[in-house]
C-alpha positions, -999 to +999 in steps of 0.1 A: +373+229+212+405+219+203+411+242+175+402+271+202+425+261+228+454+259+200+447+295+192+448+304+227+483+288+236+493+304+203+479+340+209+497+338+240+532+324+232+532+352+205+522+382+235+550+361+253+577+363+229+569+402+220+577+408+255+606+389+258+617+410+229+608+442+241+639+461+261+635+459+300+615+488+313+639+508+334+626+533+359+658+558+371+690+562+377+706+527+382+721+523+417+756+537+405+739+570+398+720+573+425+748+564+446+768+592+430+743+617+438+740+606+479+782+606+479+783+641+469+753+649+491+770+634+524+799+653+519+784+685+522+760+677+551+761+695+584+773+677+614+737+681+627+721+668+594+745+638+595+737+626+632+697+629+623+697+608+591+723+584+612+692+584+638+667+572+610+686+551+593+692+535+619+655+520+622+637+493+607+613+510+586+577+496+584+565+504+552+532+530+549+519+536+514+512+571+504+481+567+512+486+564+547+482+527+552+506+497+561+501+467+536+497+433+549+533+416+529+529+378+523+562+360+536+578+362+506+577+403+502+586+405+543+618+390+528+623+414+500+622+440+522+641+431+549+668+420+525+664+456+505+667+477+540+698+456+549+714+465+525+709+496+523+719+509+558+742+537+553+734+572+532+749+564+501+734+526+500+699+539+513+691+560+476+686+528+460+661+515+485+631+525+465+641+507+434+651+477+455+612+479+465+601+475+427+598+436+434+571+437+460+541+441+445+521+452+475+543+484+473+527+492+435+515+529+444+549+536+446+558+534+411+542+559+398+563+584+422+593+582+409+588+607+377+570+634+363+563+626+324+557+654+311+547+649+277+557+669+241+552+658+205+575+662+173+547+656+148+515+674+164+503+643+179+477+659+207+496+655+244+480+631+276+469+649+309+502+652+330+491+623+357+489+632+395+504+623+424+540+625+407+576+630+419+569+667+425+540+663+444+555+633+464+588+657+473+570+677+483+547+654+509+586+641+521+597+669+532+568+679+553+569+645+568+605+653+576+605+683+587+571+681+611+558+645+615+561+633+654+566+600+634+603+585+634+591+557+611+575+578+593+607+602+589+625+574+583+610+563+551+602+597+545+642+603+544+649+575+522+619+585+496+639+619+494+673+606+493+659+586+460+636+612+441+663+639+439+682+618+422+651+611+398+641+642+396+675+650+379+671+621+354+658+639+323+636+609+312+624+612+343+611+643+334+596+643+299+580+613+274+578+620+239+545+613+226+540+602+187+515+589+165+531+554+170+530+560+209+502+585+213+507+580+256+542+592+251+569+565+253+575+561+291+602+584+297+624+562+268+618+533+281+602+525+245+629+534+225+650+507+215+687+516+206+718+496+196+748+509+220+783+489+217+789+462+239+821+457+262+832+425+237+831+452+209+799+437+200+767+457+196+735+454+223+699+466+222+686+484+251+665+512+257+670+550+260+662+555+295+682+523+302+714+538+288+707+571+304+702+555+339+738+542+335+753+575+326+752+562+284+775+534+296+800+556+318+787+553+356+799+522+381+777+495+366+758+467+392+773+433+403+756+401+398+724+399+413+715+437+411+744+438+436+750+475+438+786+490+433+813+493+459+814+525+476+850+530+466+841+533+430+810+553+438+835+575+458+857+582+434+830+592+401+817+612+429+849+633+431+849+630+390+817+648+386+822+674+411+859+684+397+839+681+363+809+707+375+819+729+405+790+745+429+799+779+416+774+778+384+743+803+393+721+784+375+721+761+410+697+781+433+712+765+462+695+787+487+664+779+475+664+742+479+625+731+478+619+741+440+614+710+428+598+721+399+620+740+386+647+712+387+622+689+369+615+720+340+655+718+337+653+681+332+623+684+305+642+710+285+677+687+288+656+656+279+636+675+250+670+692+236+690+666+243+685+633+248+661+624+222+678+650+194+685+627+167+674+594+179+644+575+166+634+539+179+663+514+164+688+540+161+726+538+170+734+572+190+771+587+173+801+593+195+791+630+192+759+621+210+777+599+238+805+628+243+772+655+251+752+631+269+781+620+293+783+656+303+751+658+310+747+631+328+774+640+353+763+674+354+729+663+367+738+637+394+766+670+408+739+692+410+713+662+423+739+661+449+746+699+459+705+702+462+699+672+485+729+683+506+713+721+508+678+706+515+688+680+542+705+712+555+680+735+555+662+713+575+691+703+601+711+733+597 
């Protein structure tokens, strides 16, 4: 008995230390970009389309799941969320509200909403079913709750979900997972690609693929302690650097027809595909050459994250 209960502690201290090893899963844009994308969203909004998301975000939003139904939060998760929703009171604050939700487990069915992994292979590895309900489907089930539910508290969230997933959808790896015969489920967006990027002491760090792409590969305004999220004077001014950088002229936008999400999620794919994971295996050191390209995607893809949500909110509040 003895023996077994000395395998056991040391089957599990091994499963604990390969998880302490693995890089943190990351699941979007960190707050900085997905405040960059709500700054150059509330620019462009209508006066009309600023007073109604003033309206709902303005109230305390009870939680529903997707499915319809109100959770019953223990003590401690009525705290998360209370502390989540105030801080996250104004437009530009309120697109990291979903990830601030991560935390409370009772909101889980959430999690899966936040991408669309569509999966491609490198070495003929035969590709997963593309899972349902997903970002494109949960867009979609937003908007209509915007636009016709009777429901402010319903709205309400319903504006806050939508403030959020355009910013994903504009992530690339939150768009594509590369599957392999070493990770025949794809690789979660990135999040299973470990990848040494240097360090502010001039040091070198491990982290993750999707990890340094949620941060703009190093180049967006980073989180205070605590998962504080960035001021909004630094949030303002990328915001300006992006759209000087990638002007609302370029065709390729379709601003006037702002409900296709799918075809901003087949552009983040083909980016992620071409892209992101050209030239990196798991381990690897991206070059300067690959920083320099990914930068400019990355601030291409939170400008135009931020023209759509702008012409959306608009076509609804014209």
């Amino acid at each position: 008995m003895q023996r077994i209960r000395l395998f056991r502690m040391t089957v599990a201290l091994g499963v604990a230390s390969l998880i302490l090893c693995l890089p943190s899963i990351s699941l979007g844009w960190g707050a900085g970009g997905h405040m960059i994308v709500a700054k150059v969203a509330f620019e462009r909004l209508s006066p009309h389309a600023k007073a109604e998301v003033a309206k709902l975000l303005a109230i305390k939003v009870k939680v529903k799941l997707p499915d319809g139904t109100q959770p019953a939060l223990s003590p401690k998760s009525k705290g998360l969320l209370a502390a989540a929703t105030a801080k996250s009171k104004d437009f530009v604050n309120a697109a990291h509200w979903p990830d601030d939700l991560r935390p409370i487990k009772e909101f889980d069915p959430f999690k899966p909403l936040h991408f669309i992994d569509t999966p491609f292979s490198d070495d003929g590895t035969a590709l997963p079913t593309l899972p349902t309900p997903n970002i494109i489907t949960e867009l979609n089930r937003d908007v209509d709750i915007l636009k016709n539910s009777t429901d402010d508290n319903a709205r309400a969230e319903a504006l806050r979900f939508i403030i959020h997933f355009v910013g994903d959808v504009h992530q690339p790896l939150h768009c594509a997972t590369r599957v392999s015969s070493a990770n025949p489920q794809g690789d979660r967006g990135g999040n299973l690609v470990s990848i040494k990027v240097p360090a502010p002491n001039g040091t070198v760090k491990r982290t993750n693929l999707h990890s340094y792409w949620d941060g703009g590969l190093g180049t967006f305004p980073p989180e205070g302690p605590n998962f504080a999220p960035p001021s909004l004077s630094k949030v303002a001014a990328a915001a300006t650097k992006v759209v000087a950088q990638n002007p609302d002229t370029d065709p390729n936008l379709k601003l006037n027809d702002p409900l296709n999400f799918q075809s901003w999620a087949d552009e983040s794919f083909a980016l992620a595909r071409d892209v992101v994971y050209k030239g990196i295996t798991n381990g690897s050191k991206p070059n300067a050459t690959y920083r320099t390209n990914g930068v400019k995607v990355a601030n291409q893809r939170v400008a135009w994250g931020g023209y759509r949500l702008a012409a959306l909110l608009n076509s609804i509040w014209p």
